[in-house]
NUBA-275225 format. One line per 8 residues: number of its first residue (from 1); their letters; for each residue x, y, z of C-alpha. Coordinates in pm, 1 decimal. Example, Ala and Ser with C-alpha at 12.3 -4.5 7.8 and 13.67 -1.06 7.14 Angstrom:
1) AS) 1230.0:-450.0:780.0; 1367.0:-106.0:714.0
//
This chain:
1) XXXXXXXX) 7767.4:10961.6:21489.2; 7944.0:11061.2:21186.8; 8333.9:10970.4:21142.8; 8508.7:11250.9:21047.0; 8884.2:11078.0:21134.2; 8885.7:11031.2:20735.2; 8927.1:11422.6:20708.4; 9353.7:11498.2:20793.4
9) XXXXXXXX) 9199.0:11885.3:20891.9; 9076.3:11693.1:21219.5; 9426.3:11563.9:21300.8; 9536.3:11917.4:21344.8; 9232.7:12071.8:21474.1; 9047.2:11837.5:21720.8; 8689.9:11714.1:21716.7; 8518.8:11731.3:22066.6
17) XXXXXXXX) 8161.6:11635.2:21922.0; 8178.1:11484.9:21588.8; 7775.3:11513.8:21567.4; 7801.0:11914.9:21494.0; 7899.2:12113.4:21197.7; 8271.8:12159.7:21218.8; 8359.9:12566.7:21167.9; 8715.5:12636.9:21072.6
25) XXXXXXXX) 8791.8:13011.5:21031.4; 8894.7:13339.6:21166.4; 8700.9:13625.7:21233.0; 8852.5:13863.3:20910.2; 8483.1:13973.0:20712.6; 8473.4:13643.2:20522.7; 8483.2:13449.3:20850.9; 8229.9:13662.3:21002.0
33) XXXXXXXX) 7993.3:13594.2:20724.0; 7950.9:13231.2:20816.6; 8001.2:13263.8:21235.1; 7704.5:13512.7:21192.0; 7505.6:13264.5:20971.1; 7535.2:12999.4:21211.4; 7481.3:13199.6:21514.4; 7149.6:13334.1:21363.9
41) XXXXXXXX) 7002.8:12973.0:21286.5; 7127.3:12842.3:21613.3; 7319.4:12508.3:21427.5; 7460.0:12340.1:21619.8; 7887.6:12415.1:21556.9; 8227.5:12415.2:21717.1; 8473.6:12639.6:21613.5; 8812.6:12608.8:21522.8
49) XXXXXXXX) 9078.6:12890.1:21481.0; 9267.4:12854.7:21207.6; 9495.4:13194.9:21207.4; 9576.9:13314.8:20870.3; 9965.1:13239.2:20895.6; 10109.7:13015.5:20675.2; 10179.7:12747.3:20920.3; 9766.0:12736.0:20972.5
57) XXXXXXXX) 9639.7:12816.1:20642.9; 9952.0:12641.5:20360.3; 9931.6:12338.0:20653.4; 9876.6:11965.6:20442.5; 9551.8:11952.3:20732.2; 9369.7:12270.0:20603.7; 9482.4:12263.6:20275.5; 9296.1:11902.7:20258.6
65) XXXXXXXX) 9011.3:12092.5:20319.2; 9070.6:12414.6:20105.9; 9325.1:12388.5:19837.8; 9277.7:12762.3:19822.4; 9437.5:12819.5:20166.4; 9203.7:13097.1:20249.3; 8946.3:13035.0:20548.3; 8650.0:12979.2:20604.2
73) XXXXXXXX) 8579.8:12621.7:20532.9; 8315.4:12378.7:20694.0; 8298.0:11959.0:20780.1; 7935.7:11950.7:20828.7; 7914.2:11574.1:20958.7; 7559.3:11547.2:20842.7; 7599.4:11688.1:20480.5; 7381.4:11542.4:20222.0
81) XXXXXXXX) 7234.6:11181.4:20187.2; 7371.1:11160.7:20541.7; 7736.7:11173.6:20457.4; 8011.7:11405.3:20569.7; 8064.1:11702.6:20349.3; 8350.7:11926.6:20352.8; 8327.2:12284.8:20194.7; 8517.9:12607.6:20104.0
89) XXXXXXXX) 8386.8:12944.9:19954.3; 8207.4:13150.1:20193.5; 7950.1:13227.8:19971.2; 7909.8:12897.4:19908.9; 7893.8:12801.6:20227.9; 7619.8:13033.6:20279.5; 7387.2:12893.4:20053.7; 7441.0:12599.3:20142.2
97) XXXXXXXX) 7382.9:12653.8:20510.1; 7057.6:12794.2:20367.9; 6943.9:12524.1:20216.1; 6978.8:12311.4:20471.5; 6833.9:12530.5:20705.2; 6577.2:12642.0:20522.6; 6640.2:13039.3:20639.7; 6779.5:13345.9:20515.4
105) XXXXXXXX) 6802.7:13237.0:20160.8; 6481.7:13410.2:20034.5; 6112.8:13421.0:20067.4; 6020.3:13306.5:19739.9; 6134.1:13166.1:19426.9; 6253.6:13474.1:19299.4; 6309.9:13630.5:19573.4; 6597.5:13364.5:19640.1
113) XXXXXXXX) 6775.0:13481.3:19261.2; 6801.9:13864.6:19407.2; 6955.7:13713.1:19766.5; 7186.8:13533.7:19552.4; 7252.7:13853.3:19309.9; 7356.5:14063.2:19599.9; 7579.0:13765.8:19758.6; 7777.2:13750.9:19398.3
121) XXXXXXXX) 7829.8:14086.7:19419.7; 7957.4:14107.1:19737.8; 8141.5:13781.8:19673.9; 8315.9:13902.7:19351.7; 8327.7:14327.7:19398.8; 8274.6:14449.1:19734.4; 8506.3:14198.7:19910.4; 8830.1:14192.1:19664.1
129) XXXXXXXX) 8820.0:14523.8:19556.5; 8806.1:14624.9:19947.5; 9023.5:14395.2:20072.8; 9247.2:14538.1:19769.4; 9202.4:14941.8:19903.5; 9299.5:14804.0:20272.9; 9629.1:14678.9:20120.7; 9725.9:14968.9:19951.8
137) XXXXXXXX) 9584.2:15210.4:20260.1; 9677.5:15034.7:20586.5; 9891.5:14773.1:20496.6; 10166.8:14716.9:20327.0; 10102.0:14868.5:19998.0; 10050.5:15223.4:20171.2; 10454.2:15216.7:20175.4; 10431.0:15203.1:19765.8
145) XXXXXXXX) 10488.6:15560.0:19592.5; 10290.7:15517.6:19312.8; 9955.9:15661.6:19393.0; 9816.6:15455.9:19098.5; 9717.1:15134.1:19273.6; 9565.9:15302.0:19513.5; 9333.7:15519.6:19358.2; 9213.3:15241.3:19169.5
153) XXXXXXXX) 9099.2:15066.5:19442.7; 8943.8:15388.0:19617.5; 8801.6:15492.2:19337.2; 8668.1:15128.9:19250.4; 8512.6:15086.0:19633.6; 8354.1:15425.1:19638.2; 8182.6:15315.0:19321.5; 8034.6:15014.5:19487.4
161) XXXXXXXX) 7968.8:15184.9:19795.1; 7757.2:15402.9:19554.1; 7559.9:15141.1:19405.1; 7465.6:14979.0:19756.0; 7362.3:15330.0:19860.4; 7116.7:15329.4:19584.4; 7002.3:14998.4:19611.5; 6931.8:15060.1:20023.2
169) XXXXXXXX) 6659.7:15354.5:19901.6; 6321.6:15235.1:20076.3; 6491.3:14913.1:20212.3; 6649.1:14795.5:20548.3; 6795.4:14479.3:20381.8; 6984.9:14471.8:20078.4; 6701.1:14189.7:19914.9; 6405.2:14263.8:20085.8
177) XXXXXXXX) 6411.2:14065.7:20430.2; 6743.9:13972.7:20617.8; 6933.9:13716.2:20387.3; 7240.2:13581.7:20369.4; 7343.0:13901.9:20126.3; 7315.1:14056.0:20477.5; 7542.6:13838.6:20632.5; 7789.2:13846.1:20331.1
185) XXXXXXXX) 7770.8:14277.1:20262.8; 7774.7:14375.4:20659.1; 8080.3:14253.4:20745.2; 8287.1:14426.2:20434.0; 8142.0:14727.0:20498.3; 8241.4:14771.4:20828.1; 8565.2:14710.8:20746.3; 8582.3:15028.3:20593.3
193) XXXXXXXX) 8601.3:15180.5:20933.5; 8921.5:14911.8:21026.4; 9092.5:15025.1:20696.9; 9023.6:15422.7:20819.2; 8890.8:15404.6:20460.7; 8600.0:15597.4:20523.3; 8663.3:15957.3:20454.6; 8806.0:15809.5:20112.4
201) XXXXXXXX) 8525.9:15643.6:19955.9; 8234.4:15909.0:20050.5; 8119.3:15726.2:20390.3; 7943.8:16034.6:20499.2; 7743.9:16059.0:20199.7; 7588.0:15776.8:20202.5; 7309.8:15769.1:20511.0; 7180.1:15457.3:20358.0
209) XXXXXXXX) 7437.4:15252.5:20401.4; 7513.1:15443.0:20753.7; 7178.0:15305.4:20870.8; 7222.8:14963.0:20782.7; 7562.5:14903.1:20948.0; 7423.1:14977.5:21225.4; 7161.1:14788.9:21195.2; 7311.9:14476.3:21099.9
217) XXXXXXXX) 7643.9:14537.7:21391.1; 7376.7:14566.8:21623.3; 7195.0:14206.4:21584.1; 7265.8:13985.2:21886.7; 7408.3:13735.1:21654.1; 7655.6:13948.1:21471.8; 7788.0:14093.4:21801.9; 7846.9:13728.4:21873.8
225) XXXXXXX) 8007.1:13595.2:21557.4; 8262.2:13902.7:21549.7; 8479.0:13738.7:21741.2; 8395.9:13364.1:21632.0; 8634.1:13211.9:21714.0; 8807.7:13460.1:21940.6; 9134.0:13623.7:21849.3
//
């Protein structure tokens, strides 16, 4: 069995079985992304909730883990060569729980570069320039009075919501079969119904997309990891 005592996150957060991966997250989209992963390949995990206050996320423990102070991270006890690795990045994290799995990361060669395509665009449009229209639509920066910032943001998400619409045409999964792209795009858009962000980036014109919420909110696994670990 793997120490993991070296790691200061598990002075904060407790180990019960330091055999198993080591989940520490919250279920905002970006958590859900990697609950859902390891829910669908059965891994063997524990979770930890880590709440995205500063006395959680800024703490010396998790900050060890991910200078970057945002969750998800990951102590997978059996990492490679054996050794304990710790990791940050969700998207990361996905591929790597891919690779080790051997699942969900693409059915060829190639096919693994389009999985991979659709994960950096979720990783670097979809989820910053949504999480950037929920500021300035439910949160805080709804209070601003310059409309500026937030048309940007609506009119940059309804742009990508556009481009995943097209890119649905003739498919169920965003790369062919269910990938982590899945994992990573499914969450984000369903946030758009949490921001009440719908109406504003042309929800009901895009069926495609419409159809694959649903089909991805209603895999066992998902239902599972959207609350992983509970609130």
């Amino acid at each position: 069995m793997a120490d993991l005592s070296a790691f200061p996150v598990t002075r904060r957060w407790s180990v019960q079985d330091a055999a198993v991966l080591q989940l520490f997250s919250f279920p905002t989209p970006n958590g859900v992304k990697v609950s859902t992963m390891l829910e669908e390949t059965g891994l063997p995990y524990e979770a930890h909730r880590v709440t995205l206050a500063d006395a959680d996320v800024r703490s010396p423990e998790f900050l060890s883990l991910n200078p970057n102070n945002k969750i998800p991270a990951i102590l997978d006890p059996d990492g490679p060569d054996g050794r304990p690795l710790g990791l940050f990045e969700s998207g990361a994290i996905l591929i790597y729980l891919a690779e080790k799995t051997g699942r969900f990361g693409g059915t060829s060669r190639a096919n693994r570069h389009e999985v991979h395509q659709w994960l950096m665009f979720q990783m670097g449009g979809v989820g910053p320039m949504f999480g950037q229209m929920g500021f300035f639509v439910k949160f805080a920066g709804a209070r601003i009075e310059d409309p500026r910032p937030r048309e940007r943001y609506v009119a940059e998400a309804a742009r990508l919501l556009r481009v995943v619409e097209g890119a649905l045409e003739g498919r169920e999964w965003i790369a062919g079969d269910y990938s982590i792209a899945d994992m990573a795009l499914g969450p984000w858009l369903g946030a758009l119904e949490f921001y009440g962000a719908k109406p504003l980036v042309g929800w009901d014109e895009a069926p495609n997309v419409q159809g694959y919420v649903r089909r991805f909110q209603e895999r066992p696994a998902v239902r599972r990891a959207s609350n992983i670990p509970p609130r």
